[in-house]
N, CA and C of each residue as an Amber inpcrd file, in Angstrom:
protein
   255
 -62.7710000   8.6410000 -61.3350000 -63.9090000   8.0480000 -60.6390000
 -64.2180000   6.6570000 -61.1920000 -64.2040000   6.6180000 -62.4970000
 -64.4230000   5.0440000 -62.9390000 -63.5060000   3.9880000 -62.2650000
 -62.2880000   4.2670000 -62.2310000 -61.3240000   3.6440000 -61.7730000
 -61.7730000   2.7920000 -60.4100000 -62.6370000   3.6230000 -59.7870000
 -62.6910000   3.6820000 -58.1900000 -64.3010000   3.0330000 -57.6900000
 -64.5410000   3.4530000 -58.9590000 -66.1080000   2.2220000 -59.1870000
 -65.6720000   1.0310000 -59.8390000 -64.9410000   0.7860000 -60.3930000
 -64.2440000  -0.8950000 -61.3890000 -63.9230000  -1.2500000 -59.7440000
 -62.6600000  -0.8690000 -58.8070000 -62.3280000  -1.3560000 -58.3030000
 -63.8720000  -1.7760000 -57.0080000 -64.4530000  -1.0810000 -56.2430000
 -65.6520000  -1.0070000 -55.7240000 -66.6500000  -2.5230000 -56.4900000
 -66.9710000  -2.5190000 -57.5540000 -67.3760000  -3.8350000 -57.8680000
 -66.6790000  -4.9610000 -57.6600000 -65.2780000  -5.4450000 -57.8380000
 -64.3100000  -6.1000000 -57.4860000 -64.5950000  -6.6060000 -56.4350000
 -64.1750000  -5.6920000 -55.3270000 -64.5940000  -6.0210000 -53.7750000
 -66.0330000  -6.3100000 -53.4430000 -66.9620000  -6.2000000 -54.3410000
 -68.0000000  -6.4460000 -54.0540000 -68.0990000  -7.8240000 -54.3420000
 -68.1690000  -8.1230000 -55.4270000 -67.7830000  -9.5050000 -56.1080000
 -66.8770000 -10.6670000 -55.1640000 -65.6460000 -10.5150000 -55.0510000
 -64.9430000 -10.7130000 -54.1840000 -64.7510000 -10.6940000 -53.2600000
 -65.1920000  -9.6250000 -52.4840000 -65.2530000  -9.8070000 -50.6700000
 -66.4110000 -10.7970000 -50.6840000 -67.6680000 -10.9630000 -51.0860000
 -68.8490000 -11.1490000 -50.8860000 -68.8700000 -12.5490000 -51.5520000
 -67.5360000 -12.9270000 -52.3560000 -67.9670000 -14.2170000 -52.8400000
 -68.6270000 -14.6230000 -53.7790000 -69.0330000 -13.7940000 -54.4510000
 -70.6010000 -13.6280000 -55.2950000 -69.9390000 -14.5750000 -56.5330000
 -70.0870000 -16.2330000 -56.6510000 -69.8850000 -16.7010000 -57.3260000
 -70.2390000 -16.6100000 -59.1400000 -71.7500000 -16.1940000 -59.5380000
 -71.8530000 -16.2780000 -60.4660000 -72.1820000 -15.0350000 -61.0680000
 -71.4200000 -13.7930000 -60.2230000 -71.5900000 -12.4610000 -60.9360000
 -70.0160000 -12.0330000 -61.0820000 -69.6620000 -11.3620000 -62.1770000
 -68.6800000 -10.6620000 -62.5450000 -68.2440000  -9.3580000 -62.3140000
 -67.3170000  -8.5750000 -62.0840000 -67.7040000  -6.8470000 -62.0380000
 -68.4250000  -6.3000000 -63.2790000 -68.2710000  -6.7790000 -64.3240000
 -68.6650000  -6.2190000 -65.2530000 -70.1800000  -6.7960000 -65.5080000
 -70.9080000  -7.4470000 -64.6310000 -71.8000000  -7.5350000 -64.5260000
 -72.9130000  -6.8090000 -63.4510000 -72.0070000  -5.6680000 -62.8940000
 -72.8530000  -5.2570000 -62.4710000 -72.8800000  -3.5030000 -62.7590000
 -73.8880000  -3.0660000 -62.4340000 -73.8690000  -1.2570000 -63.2490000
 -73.2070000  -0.5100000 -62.2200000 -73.0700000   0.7380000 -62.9030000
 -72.4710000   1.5530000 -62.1210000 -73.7120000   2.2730000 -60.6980000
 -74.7100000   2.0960000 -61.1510000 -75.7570000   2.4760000 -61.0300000
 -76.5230000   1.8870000 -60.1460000 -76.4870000   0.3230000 -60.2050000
 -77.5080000  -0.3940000 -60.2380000 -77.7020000  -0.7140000 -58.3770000
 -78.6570000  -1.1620000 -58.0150000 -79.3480000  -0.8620000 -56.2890000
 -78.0400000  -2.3280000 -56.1030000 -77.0620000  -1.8260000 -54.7520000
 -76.5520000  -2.8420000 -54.2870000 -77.5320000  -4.0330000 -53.5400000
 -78.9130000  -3.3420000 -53.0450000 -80.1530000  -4.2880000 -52.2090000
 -81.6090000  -3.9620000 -52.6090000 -81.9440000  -5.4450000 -52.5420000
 -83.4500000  -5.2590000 -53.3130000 -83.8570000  -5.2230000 -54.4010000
 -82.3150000  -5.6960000 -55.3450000 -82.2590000  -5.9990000 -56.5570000
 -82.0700000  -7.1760000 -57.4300000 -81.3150000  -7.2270000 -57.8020000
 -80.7570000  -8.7690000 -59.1800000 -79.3320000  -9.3750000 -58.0720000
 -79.0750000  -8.3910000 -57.2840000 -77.9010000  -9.3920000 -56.8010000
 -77.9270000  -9.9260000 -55.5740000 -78.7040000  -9.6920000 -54.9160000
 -79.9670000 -10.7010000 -54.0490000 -78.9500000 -10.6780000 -52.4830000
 -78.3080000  -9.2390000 -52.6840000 -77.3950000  -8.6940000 -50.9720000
 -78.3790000  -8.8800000 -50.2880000 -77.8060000  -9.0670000 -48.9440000
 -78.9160000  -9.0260000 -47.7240000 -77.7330000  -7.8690000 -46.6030000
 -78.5930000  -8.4310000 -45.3860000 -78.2070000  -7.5880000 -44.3220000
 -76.6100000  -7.5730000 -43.7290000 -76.8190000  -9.1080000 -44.2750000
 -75.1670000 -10.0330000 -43.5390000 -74.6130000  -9.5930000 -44.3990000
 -74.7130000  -9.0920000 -45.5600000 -73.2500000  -8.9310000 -46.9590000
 -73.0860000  -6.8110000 -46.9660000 -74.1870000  -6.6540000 -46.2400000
 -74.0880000  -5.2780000 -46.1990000 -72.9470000  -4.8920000 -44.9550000
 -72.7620000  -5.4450000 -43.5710000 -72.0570000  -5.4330000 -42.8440000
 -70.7510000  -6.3570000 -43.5230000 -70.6440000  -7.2250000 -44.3390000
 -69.2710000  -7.5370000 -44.8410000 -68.6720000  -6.9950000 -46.0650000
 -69.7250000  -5.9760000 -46.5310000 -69.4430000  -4.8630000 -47.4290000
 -68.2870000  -3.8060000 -46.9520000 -69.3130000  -3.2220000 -45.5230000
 -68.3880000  -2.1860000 -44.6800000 -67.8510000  -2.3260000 -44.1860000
 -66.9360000  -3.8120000 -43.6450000 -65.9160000  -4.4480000 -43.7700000
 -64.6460000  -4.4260000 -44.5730000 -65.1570000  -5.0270000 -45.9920000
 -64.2830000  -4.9590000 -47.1690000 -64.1220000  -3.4280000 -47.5420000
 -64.7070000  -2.4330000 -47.6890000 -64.7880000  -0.9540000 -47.7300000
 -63.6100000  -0.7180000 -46.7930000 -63.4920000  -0.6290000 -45.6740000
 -62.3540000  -0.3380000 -44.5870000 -60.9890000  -1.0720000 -45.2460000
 -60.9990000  -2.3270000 -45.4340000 -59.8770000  -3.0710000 -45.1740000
 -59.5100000  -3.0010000 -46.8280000 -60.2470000  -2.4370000 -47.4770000
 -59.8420000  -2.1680000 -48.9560000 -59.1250000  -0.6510000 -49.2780000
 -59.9420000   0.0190000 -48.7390000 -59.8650000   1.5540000 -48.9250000
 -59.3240000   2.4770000 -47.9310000 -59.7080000   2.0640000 -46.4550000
 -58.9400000   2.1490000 -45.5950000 -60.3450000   3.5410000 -45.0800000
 -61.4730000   3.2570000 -45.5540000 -62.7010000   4.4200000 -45.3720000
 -63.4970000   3.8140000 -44.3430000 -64.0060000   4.3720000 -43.4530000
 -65.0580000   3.8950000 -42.5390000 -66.4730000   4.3770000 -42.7700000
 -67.0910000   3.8110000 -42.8180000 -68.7350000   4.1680000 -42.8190000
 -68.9540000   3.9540000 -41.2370000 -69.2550000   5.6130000 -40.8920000
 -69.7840000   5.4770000 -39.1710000 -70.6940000   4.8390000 -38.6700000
 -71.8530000   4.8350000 -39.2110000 -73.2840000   4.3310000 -39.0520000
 -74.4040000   3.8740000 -39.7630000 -75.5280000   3.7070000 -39.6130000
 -76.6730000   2.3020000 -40.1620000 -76.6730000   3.6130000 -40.9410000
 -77.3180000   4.8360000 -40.5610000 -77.6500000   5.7030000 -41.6760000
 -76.9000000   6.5240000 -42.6450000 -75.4290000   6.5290000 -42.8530000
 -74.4530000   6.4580000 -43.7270000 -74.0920000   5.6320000 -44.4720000
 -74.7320000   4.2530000 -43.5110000 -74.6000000   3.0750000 -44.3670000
 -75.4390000   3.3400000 -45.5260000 -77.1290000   3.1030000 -45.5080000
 -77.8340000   3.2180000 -46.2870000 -77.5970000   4.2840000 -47.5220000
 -76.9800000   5.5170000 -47.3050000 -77.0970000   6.4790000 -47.9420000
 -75.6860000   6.1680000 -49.3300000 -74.8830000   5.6790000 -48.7540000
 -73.3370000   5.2190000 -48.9740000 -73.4260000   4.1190000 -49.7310000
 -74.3490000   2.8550000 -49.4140000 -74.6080000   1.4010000 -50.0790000
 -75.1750000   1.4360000 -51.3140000 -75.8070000   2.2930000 -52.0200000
 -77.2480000   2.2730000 -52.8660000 -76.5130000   1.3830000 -53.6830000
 -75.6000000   2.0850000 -54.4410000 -74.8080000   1.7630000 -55.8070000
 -73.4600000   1.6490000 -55.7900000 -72.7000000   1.2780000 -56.7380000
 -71.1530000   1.1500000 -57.1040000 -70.7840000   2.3470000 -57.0880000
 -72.1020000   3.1700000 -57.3650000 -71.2850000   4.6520000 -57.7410000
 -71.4650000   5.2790000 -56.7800000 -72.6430000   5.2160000 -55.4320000
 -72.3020000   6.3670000 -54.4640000 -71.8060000   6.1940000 -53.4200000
 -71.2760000   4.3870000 -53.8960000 -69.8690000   3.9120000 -52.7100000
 -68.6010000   4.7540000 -53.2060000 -68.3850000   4.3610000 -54.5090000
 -67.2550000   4.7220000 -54.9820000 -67.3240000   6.5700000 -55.0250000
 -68.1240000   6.9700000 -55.0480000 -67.9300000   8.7640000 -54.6190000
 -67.8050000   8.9200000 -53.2270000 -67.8000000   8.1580000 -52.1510000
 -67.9930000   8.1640000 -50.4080000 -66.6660000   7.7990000 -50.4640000
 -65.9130000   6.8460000 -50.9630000 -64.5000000   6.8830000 -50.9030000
 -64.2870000   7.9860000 -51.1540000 -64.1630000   8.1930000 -52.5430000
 -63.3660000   9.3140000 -53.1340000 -63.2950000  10.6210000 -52.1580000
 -63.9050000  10.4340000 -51.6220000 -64.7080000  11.7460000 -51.0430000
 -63.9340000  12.2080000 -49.3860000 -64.2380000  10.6650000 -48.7120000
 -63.6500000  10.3910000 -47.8580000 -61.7640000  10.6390000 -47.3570000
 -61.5780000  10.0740000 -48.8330000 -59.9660000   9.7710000 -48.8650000
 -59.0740000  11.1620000 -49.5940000 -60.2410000  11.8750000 -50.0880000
 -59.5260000  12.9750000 -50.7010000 -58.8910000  13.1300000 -52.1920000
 -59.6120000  11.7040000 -52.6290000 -58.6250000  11.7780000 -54.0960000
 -59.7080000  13.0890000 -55.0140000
């Protein structure tokens, strides 16, 4: 599972551009919105974007979204979860 949250920050970082944050700057834990890393609505739809075209996982809807987005970690368990590892 760590593996799959390291990579999950990555793409976050990276799909999103996020110039002056690192993966290792962000928690496993920590609120992807409404927090220190200042996501909005537009990076949440290019989240579940990068999620697909990374992982190859779809998030169906706004309210899977929300439930799925919180953190690094209950993206990275919605893969896992999803994909069967």
């Amino acid at each position: 599972m760590s593996e799959v949250i390291e990579q999950v920050k990555r793409v976050i970082v990276e799909g999103l551009r996020l110039d002056k944050i690192t993966p290792a700057d962000i928690g496993d834990d920590q609120p992807l919105f409404g927090g220190s890393l200042g996501l909005d609505s537009v990076d949440a739809l290019e989240l579940v974007l990068e999620v697909e075209r990374h992982f190859g996982v779809r998030i169906a809807d706004d309210a899977e979204g929300r439930a799925v987005l919180k953190s690094p970690r209950t993206l990275a368990e919605y893969i896992v979860r999803k994909r069967g590892d």
